[in-house]
Residue frames as qw, qx, qy, qz and C-alpha x, y, z in Angstrom:
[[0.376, 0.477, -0.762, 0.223, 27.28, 39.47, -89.86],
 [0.256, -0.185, 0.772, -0.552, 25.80, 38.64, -86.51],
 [0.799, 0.212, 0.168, -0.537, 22.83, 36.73, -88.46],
 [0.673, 0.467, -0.554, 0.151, 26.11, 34.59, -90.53],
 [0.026, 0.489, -0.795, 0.357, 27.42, 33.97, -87.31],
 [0.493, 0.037, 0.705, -0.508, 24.35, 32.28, -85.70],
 [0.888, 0.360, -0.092, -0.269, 23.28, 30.28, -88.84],
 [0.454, 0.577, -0.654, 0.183, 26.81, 28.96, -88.84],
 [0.290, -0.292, 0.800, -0.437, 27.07, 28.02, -84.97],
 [0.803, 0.098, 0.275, -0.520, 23.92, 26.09, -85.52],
 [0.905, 0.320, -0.149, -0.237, 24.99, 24.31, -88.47],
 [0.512, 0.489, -0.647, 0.283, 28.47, 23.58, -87.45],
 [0.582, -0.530, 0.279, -0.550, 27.13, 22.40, -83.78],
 [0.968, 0.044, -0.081, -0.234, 27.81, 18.77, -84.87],
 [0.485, 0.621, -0.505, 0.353, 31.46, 19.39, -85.15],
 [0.096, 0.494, -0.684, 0.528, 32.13, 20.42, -81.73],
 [0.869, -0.271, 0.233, -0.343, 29.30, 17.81, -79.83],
 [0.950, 0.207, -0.215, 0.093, 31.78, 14.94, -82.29],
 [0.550, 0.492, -0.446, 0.507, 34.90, 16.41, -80.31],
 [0.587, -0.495, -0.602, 0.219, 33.49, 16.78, -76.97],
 [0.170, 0.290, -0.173, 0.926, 33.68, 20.11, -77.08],
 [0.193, -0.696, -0.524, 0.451, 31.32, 22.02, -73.61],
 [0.192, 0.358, 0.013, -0.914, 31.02, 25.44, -75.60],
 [0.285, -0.237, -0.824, -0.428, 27.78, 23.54, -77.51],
 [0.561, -0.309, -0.455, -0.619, 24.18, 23.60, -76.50],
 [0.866, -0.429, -0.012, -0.256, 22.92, 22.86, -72.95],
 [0.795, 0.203, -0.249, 0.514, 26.56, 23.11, -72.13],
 [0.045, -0.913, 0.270, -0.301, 28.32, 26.07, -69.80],
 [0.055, 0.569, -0.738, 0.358, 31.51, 26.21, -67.04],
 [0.758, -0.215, 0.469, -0.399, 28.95, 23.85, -64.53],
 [0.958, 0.100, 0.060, -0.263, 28.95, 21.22, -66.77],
 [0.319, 0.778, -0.509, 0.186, 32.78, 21.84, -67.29],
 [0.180, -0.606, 0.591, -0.500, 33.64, 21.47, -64.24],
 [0.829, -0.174, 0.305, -0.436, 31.37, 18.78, -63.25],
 [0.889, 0.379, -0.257, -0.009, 32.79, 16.58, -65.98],
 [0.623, 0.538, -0.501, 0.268, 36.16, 16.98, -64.92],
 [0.347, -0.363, 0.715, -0.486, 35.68, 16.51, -60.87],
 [0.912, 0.137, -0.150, -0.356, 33.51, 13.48, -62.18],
 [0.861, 0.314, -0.393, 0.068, 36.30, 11.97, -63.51],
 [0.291, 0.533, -0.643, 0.467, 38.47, 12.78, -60.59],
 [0.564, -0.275, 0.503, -0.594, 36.52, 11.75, -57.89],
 [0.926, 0.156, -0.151, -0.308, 35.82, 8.25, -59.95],
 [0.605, 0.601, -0.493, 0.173, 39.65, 8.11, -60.04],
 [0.199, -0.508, 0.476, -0.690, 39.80, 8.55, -56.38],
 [0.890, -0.012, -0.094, -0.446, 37.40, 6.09, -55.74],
 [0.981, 0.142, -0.126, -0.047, 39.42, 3.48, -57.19],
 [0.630, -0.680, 0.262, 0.268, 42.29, 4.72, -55.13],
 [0.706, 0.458, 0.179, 0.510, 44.31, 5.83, -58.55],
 [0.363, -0.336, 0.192, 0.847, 47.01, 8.44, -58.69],
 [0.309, 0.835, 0.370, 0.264, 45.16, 11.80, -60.51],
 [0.339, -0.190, 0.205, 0.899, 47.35, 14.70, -62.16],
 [0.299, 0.830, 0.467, -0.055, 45.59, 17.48, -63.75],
 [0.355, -0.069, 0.276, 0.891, 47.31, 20.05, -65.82],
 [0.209, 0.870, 0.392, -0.216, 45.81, 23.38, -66.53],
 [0.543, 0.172, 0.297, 0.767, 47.77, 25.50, -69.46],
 [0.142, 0.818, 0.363, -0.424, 47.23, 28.70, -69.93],
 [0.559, 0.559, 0.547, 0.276, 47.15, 30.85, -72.90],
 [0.419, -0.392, 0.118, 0.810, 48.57, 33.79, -73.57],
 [0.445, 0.524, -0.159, -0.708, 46.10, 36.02, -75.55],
 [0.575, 0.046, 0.804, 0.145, 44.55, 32.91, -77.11],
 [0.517, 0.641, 0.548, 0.148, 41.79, 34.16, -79.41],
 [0.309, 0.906, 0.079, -0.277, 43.98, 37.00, -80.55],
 [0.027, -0.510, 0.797, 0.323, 46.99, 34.91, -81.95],
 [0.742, 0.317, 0.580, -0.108, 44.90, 32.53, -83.82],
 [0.260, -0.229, 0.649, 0.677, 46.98, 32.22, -87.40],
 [0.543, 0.509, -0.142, -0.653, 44.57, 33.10, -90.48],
 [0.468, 0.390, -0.711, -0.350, 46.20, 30.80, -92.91],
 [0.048, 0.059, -0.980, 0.184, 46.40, 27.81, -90.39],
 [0.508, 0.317, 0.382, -0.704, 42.51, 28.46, -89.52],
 [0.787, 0.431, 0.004, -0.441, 41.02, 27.97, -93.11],
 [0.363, 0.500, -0.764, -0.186, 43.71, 25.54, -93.84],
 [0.023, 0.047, 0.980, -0.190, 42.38, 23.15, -91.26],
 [0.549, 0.276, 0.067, -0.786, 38.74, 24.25, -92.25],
 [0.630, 0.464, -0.490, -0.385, 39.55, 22.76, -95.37],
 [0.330, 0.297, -0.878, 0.181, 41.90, 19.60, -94.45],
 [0.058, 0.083, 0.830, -0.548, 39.80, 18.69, -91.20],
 [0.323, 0.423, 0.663, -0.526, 36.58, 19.80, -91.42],
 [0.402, 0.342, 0.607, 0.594, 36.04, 19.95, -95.73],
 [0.262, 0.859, 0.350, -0.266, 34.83, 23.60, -96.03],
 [0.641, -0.076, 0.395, 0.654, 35.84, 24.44, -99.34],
 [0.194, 0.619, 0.658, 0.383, 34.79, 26.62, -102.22],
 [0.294, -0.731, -0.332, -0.519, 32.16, 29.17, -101.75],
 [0.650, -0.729, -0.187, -0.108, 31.94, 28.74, -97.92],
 [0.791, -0.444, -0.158, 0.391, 35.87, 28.82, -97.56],
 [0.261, 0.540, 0.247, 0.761, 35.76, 32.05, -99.56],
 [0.504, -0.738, -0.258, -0.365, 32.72, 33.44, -97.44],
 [0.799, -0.457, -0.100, 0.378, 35.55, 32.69, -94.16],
 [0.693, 0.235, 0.154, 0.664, 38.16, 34.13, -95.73],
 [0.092, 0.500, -0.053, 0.859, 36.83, 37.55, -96.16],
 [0.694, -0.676, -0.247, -0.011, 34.81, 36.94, -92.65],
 [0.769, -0.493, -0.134, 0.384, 38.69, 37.02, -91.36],
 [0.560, 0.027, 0.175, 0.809, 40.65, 39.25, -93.35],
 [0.237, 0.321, 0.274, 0.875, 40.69, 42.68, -93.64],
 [0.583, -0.687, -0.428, 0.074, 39.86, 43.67, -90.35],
 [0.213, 0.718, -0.012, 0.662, 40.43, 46.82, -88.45],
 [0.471, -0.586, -0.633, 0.184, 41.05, 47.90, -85.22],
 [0.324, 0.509, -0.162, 0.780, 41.42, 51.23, -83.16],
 [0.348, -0.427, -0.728, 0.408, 40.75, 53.18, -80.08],
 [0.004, -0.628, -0.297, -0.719, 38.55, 55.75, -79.50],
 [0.401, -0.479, -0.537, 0.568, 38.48, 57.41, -76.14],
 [0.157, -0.531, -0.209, 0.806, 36.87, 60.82, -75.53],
 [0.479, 0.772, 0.153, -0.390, 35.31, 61.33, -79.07],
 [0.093, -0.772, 0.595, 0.204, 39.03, 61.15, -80.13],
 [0.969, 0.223, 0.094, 0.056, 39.95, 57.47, -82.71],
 [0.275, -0.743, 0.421, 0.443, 42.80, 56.42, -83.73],
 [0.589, 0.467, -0.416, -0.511, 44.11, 55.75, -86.83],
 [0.979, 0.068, 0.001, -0.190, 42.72, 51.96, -87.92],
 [0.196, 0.636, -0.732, -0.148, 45.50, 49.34, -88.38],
 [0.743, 0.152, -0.418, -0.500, 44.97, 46.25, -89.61],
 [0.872, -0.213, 0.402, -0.181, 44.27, 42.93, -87.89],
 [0.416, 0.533, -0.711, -0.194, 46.73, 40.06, -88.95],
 [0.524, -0.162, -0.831, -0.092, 45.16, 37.19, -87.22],
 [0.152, 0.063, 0.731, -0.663, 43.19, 36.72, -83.76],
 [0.263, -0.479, -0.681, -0.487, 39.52, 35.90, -83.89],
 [0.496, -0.464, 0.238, -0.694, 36.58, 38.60, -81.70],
 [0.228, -0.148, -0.918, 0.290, 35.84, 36.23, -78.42],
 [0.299, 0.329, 0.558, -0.701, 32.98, 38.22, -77.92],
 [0.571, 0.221, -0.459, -0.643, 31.37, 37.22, -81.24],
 [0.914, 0.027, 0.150, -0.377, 29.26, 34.04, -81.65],
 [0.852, 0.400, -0.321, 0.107, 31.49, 32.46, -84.33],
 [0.271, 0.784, -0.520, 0.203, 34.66, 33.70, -82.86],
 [0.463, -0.323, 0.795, -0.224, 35.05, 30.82, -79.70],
 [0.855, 0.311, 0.338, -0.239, 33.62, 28.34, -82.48],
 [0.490, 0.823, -0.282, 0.055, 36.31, 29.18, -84.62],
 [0.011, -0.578, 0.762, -0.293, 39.09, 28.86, -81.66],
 [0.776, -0.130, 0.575, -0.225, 37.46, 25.08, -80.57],
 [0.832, 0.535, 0.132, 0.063, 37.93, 24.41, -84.37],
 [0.732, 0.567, -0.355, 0.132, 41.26, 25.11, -84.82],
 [0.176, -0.634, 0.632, -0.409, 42.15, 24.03, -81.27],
 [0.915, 0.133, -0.216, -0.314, 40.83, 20.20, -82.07],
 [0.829, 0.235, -0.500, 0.087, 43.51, 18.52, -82.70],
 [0.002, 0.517, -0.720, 0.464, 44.61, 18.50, -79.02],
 [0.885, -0.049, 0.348, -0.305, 41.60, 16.03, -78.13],
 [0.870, 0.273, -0.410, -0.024, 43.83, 13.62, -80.43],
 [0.052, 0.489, -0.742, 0.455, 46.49, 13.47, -77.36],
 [0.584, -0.296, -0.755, -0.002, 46.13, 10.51, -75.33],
 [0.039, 0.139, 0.612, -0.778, 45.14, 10.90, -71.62],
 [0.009, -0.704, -0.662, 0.256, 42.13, 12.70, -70.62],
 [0.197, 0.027, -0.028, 0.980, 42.30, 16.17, -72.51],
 [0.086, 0.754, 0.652, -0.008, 39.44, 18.55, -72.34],
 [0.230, -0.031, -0.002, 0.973, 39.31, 22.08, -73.42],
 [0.134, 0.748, 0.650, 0.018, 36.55, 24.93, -73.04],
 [0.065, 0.995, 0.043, -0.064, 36.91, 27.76, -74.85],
 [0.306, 0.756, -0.523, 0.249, 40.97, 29.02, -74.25],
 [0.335, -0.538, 0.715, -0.296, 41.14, 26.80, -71.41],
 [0.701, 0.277, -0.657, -0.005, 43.27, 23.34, -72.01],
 [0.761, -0.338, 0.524, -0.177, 43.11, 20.67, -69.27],
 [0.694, 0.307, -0.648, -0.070, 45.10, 17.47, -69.33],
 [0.728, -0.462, 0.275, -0.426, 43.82, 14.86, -66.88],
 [0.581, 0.228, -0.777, 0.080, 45.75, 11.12, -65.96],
 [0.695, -0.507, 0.315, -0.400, 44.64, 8.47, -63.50],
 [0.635, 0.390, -0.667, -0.027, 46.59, 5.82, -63.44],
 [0.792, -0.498, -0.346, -0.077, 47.42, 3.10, -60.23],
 [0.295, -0.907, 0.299, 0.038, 49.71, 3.85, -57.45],
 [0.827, -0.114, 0.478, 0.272, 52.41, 1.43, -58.63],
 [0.608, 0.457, 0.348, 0.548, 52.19, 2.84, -62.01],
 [0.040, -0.959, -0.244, 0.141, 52.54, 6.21, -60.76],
 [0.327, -0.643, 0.317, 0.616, 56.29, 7.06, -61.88],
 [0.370, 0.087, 0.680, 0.627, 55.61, 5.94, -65.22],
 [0.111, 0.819, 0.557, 0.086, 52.50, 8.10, -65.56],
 [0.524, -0.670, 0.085, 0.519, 54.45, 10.59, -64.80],
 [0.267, -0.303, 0.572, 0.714, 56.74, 10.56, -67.99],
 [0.274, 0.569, 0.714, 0.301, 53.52, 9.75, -69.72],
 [0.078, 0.899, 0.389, -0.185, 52.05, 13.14, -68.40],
 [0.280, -0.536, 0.498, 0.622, 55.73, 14.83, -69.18],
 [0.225, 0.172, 0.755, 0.592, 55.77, 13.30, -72.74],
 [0.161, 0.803, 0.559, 0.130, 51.87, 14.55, -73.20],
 [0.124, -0.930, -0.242, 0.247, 52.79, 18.08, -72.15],
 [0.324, -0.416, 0.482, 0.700, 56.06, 18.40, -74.31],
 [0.301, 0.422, 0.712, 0.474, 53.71, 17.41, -77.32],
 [0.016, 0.900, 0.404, 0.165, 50.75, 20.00, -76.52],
 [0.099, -0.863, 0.204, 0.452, 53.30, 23.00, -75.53],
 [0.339, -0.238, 0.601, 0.684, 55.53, 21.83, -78.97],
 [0.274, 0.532, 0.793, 0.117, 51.83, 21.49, -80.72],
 [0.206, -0.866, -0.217, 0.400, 51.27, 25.32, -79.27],
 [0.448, -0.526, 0.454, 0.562, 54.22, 26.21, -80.74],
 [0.202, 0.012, 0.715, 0.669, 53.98, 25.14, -84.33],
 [0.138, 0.630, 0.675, 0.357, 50.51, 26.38, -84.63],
 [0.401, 0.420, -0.057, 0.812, 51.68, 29.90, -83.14],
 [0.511, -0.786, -0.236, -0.256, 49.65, 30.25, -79.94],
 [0.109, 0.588, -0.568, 0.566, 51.88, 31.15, -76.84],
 [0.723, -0.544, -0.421, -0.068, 51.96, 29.36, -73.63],
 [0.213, -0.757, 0.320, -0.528, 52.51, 30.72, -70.77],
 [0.791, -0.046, -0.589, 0.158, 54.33, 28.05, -68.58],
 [0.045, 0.101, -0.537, 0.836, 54.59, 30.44, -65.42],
 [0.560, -0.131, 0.294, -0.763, 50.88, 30.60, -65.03],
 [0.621, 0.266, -0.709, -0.204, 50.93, 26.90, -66.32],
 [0.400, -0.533, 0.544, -0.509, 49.59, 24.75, -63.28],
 [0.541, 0.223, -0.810, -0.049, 49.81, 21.25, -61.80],
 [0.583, -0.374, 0.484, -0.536, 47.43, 19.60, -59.15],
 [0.477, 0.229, -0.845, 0.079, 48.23, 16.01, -57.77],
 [0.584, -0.441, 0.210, -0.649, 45.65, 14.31, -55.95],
 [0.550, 0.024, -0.833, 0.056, 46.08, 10.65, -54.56],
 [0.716, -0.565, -0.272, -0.305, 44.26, 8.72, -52.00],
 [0.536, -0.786, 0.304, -0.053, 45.81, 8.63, -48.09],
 [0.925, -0.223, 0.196, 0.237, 47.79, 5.26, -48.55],
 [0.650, 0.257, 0.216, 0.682, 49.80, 6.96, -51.55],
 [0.100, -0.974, -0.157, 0.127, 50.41, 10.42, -50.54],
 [0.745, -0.332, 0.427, 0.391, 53.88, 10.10, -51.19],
 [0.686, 0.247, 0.525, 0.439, 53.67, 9.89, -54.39],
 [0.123, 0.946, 0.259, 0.151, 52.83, 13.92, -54.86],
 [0.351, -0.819, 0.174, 0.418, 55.58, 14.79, -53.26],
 [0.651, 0.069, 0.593, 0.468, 57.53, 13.19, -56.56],
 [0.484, 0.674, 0.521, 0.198, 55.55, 15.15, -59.65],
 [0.044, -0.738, 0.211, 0.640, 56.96, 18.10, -61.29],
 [0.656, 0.665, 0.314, 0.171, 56.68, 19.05, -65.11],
 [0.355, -0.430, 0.434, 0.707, 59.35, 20.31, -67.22],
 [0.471, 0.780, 0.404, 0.081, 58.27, 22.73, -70.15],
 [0.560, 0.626, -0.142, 0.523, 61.24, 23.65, -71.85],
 [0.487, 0.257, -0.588, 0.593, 63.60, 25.30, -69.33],
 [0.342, -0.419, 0.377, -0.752, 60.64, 25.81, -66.66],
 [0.376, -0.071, -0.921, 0.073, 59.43, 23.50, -64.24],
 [0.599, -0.434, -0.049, -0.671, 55.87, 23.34, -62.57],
 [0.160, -0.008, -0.968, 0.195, 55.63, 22.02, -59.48],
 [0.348, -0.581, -0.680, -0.280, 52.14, 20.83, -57.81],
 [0.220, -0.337, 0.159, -0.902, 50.35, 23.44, -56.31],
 [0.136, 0.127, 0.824, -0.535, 47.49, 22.68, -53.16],
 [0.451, 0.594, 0.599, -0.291, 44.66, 24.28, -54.91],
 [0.303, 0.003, 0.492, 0.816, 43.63, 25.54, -58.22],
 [0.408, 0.504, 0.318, -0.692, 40.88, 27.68, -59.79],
 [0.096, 0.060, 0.858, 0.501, 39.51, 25.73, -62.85],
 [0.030, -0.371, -0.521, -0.768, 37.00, 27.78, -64.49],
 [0.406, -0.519, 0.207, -0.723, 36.08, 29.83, -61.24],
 [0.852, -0.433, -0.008, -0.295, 35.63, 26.93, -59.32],
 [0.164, -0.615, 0.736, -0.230, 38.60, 25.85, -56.63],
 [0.950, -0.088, -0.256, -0.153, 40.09, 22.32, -56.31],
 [0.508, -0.671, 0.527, -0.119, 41.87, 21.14, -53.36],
 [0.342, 0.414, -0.842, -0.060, 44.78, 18.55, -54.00],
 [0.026, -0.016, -0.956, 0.292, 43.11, 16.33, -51.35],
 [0.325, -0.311, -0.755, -0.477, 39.55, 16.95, -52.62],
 [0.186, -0.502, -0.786, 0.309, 37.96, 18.21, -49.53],
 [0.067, 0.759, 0.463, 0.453, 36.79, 21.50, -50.88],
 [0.591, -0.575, -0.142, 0.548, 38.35, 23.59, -48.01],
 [0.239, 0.129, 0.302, 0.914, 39.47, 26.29, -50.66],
 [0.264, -0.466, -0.454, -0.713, 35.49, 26.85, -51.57],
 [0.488, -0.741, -0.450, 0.099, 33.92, 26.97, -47.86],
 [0.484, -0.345, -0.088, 0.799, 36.61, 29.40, -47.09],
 [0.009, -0.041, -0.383, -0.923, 36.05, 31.60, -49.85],
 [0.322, -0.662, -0.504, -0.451, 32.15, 31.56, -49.32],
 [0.470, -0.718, -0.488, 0.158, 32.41, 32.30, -45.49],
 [0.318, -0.481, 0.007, 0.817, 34.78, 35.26, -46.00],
 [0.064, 0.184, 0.349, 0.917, 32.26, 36.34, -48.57],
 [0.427, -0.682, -0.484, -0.344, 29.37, 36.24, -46.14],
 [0.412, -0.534, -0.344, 0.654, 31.12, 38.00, -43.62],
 [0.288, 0.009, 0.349, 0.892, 31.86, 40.33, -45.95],
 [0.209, -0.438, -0.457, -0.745, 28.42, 40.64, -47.15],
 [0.464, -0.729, -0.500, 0.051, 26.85, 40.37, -43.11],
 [0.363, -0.468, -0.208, 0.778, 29.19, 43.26, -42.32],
 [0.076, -0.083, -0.260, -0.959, 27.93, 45.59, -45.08],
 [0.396, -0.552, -0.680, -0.277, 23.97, 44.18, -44.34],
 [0.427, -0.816, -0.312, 0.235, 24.37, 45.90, -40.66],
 [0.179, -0.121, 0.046, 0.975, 26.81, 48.99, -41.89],
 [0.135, -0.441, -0.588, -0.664, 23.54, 49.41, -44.24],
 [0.542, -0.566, -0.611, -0.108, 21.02, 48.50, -41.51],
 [0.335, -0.476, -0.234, 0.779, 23.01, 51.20, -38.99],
 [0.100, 0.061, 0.407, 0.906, 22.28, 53.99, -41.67],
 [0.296, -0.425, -0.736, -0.436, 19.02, 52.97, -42.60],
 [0.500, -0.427, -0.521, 0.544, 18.77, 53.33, -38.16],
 [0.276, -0.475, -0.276, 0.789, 19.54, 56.70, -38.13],
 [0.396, 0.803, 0.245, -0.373, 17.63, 58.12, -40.91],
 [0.110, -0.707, 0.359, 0.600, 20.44, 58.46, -43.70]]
């Protein structure tokens, strides 16, 4: 199976490079990231109002729908036949159980999710998590994690706004009909703008069904912190209270080491 999975990733490698998917080749979280402070720091630049939305997922790759899967196989990406047979029993009739102390329990059957620690399985969830790159804005997803980026000028910055609203009612109604869960408490919302228009942050706040996110100072997008005002002040903090950390164990060691223990 693990020789089907990696003949598959290969050939199906074209898909996710044609959707701009970052789980592809000479691809990881760095380049993630980079891409998407790229675009914010360009925005910045040009003294534009930037929103970022980060969604989060609720047990993504283990509420992935069977039927919907090989239905957009078929419909989206033409694997029919033979090869959307060869899927089929790839997904179905799966087991799971636990086994602790020598001790199993009794199997019971999988009804949709796909393994995230398999090759195929995050190839699988970028494939039937596509059709959110059709949303306008800036979307980008890697793996379970969905970004939606917007830069727009200050002037135009209340109507972006309703734009980003309107985008994020689609992809949490999208969520919905395709039976993934979002989690709109861990659901986050960072609003950077240059000095003159600082103002405008104080304004922003999403509404996802009866919760409302407001913008937060920093976030952690795919281990790596972003300040709302871009000065990285999250990540120098967090290294220099992990080299204290690590120069107070270097001389706990080096006191040991001292006395012979």
């Amino acid at each position: 199976m693990h020789v089907c999975d990696s003949k598959f990733d290969k050939q199906k490698r074209w898909y996710l490079e044609a959707e701009k998917s970052t789980n592809t080749a000479n691809h990881s979280t760095e380049t993630a990231v980079l891409r998407v402070l790229s675009d914010i720091l360009d925005a910045l630049y040009r003294d534009h109002f930037t929103v970022l939305t980060l969604f989060d997922l609720t047990a993504a790759f283990d509420t992935v729908d069977y039927a919907t899967l090989l239905r957009r196989l078929q419909t989206t990406y033409g694997i029919t036949r033979t090869a959307q047979g060869w899927f089929s029993s790839y997904l179905h009739e799966r087991k799971i159980f636990v086994r602790y102390r020598g001790t199993s329990s009794t199997p019971s059957l999988l009804l949709c999710g796909v393994r995230q620690g398999s090759v195929l399985g995050p190839i699988l969830f970028l494939l039937y998590t596509a059709d959110l790159l059709g949303l306008k804005l800036h979307p980008h997803l890697y793996a379970d994690d969905t970004q939606i980026g917007g830069f727009c000028a200050p002037a135009e910055a209340s109507y972006h706004q309703k734009r980003i609203s309107t985008c994020v009612d689609r992809v949490s109604e999208w969520i919905q009909a395709n039976r993934l869960q979002l989690n709109a408490a861990k659901t986050e919302l960072l609003c950077m703008v240059c000095a003159t228009s600082a103002q405008v942050s104080k304004t922003a706040a999403l509404h996802i069904g009866s919760d409302t996110v407001q913008p937060v100072r920093c976030v952690r997008d795919l281990g790596m912190y972003s300040d709302s005002d871009v000065s990285m002040r999250t990540v120098v903090s967090r290294i220099r209270q992990t080299a204290f950390l690590l120069s107070d164990s270097f001389e706990a060691f080096r006191g040991l080491s001292a006395t012979g223990y």
